[in-house]
Structure formats: C-alpha cells, structure tokens
N, C-alpha and C positions, 0 to 999 in steps of 0.2 A: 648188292651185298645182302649175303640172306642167313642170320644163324638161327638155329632151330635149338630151343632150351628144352629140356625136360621139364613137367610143372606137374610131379604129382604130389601129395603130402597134404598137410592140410593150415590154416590161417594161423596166424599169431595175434597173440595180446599186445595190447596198447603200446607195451613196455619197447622197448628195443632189446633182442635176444641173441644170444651169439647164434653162428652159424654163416652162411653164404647170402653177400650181398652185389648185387649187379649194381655198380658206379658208375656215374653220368656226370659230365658239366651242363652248368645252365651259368653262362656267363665266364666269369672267373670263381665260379663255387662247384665245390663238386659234392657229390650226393649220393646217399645210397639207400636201393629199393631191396627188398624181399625177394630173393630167386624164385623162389616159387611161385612169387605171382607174375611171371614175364612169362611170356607165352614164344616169345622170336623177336628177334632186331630185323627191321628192313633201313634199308636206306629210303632217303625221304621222295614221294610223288606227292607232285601237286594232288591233296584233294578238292571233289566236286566241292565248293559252297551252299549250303544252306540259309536261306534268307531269314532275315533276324535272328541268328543266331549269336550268340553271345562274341565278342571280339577274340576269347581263348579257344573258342570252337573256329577250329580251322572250316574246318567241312567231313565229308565221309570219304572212303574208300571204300571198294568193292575185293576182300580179300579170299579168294577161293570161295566164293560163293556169301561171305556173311558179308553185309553193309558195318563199316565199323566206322564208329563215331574218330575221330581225329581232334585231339587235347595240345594245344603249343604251349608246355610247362610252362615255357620264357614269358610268355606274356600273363599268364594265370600269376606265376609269381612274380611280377614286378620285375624283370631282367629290365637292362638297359638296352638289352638289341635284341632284334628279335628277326637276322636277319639269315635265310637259306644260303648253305652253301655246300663243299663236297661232305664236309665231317657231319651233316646235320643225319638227325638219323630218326626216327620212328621205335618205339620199342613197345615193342602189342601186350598188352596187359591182360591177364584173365582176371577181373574183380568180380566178385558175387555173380558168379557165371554168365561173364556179360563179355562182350572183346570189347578194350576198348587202346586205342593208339595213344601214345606221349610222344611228343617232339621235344627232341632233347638236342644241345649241340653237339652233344659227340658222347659216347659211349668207352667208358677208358678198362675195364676190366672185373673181374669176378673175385670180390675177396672174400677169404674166410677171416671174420670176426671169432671174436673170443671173451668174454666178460672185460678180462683186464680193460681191453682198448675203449671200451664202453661206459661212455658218461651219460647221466640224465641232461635231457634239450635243459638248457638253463629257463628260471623265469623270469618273462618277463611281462613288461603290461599288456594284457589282450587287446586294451584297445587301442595302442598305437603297433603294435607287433603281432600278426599273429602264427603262433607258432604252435596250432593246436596239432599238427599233421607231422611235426617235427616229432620223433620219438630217443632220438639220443645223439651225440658226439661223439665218434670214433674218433681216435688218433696214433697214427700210424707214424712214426717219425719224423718227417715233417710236412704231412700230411694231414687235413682236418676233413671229417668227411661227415654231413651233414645227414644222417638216416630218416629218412621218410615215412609216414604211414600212408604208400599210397593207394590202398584200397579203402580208407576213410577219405582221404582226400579226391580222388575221384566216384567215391559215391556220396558225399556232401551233396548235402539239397544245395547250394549255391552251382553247383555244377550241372543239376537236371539229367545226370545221364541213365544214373541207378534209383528205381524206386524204394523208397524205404520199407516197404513190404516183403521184398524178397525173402 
C-alpha cells in the first residue's frame, strides 16, 4: 500500500491551527499530525538495523534512492505493544528537509479541523508527563484526538536525527 500526499506550503507555530490533519493510532489513542508535513504512507518493511542505535530507531530503509532513518512512535512514546502486523504502516515525514519514517499502528483518515474542535494540550507536570510535542485536543463527537508537533518531536536532540543548525 502506497499513498502519495502532496506536501507543499510551509510550517506551523507551536500552537495547534485549524486546517488538515493526517490521523494515526498508536495503541488505543489516536493522533494527529500536520498534512503537510507527511510526504506518503507505505505499508511496513522490515528495516536494515543499525548497531547502537537507540531502541525507537528501528533501522533504515533504502526509499527510491535516499536511506531514510525508521522512527517506531509505539516505542518512542511508551505504547504498550509494539507489535507488526497487516494495519501497521510507515508514514514518511518531510521535517527540516530531512525524510524521515514513523511507524504507527494504522493510519485511520484525513480531517479537516477548525478552531472550534481545538483545545490547548492541558498542563501538566513536565516531570512526570511530557507533553511538550503535544500541541492541542481535537474533539470530534466522540472522538478525542491528540495533535502532535511532529516536526519538534522528530527533530529533538533526544532523537539524534535532525541537527539543530539546519
């Protein structure tokens, strides 16, 4: 399974904004990223392993010519299983001009947000929670959907992928 997105435009602020989010499960939670920054959904290949690499770093993939690093959300964020199967899926990211892959359990559709639906990430204590990458609370009738900032969150020095000079 191969869907090809459009990804022209340009980044967002911190905030969570309305407009079109691509939604994922990572467990029993679902989530939603910035369309713009998704480059194509693959379905999941094993990738190569890289030695000492962090336990969220799956390994690389060789995608039409660029090595692209391989991110398993489930484990980066504390999921409870983190286990392959047909729904699992790949969704290629374009952050600070880098490719880089997330492993998500399944990818469920493309919504358009709107202020209304949009709450600020609640606060809570940084240092038992952290939910600095969290940017708002959608709610969709009875649906809760957890917005992401994941082009801070895959270029976080904890993750090594994006140098902070870009």
């Amino acid at each position: 399974m191969e869907l090809a997105i459009a990804s022209p435009g340009t980044g967002r602020s911190q905030a969570a904004n309305a407009g079109e989010y691509l939604t994922f499960r990572l467990g029993s939670e679902e989530y939603g990223i910035d369309i713009l920054k998704v480059q194509e959904i693959r379905s999941y290949e094993a990738p190569t392993r890289i030695a000492n690499a962090p336990e969220f770093i799956k390994g690389v993939v060789n995608l039409r010519g660029v090595i692209v690093p391989i991110v398993d959300l489930r484990v980066k964020l504390a999921c409870a299983s983190s286990e392959i199967n047909d729904f699992t899926v790949v969704i290629v990211l374009n952050v600070k001009n880098r490719v880089v892959g997330a492993v998500v359990d399944s990818v469920s559709d493309v919504l358009e947000l709107n202020k209304d639906q949009i709450r600020p990430a609640p606060e809570m204590n940084h240092s038992m929670v952290d939910t600095q990458f969290i940017t708002g609370i959608a709610t969709l009738s009875e649906r809760m959907l957890i917005l992401m900032d994941i082009e801070g969150l895959m270029s976080s020095s904890d993750m090594g992928l994006i140098s902070s000079v870009s």
